[in-house]
C-alpha positions, 0 to 999 in steps of 0.5 A, a space after each residue: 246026618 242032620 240031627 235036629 235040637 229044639 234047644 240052644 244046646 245038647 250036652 253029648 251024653 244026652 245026644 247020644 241018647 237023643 239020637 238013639 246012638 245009645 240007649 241008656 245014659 250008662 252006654 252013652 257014658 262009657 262010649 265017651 270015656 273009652 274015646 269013641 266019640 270025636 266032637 268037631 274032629 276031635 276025641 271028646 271025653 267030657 260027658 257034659 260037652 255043650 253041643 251047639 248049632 253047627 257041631 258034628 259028632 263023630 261015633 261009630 264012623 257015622 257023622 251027625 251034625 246039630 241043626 236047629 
């Protein structure tokens, strides 16, 4: 699923939030630091990840990509 930003990058907390794969920034939080989130493939425990044009995060078996 394409997730469209309107900026040049997304931190991945905020992603989460902003895709309503998480409702609250604790959710998202503890999400990323039990490994539950991949960026591009790969396990992401940095909430503040810059997330560009192009990335794919993977949570909950379900794939989003980043457009612009």
């Amino acid at each position: 699923m394409d997730i469209k930003i309107n900026t040049n990058y997304i931190k991945l907390d905020a992603f989460l939030k902003f895709a309503s794969l998480a409702y609250s920034g604790g959710k998202a939080k503890y999400a990323i630091l039990n490994g539950e989130v991949d960026v591009n493939g790969k396990v992401c425990m940095q909430r503040g990840k810059k997330l560009f044009e192009g990335d794919t995060v993977t949570f909950l078996g379900e794939d989003y990509t980043i457009v612009k």
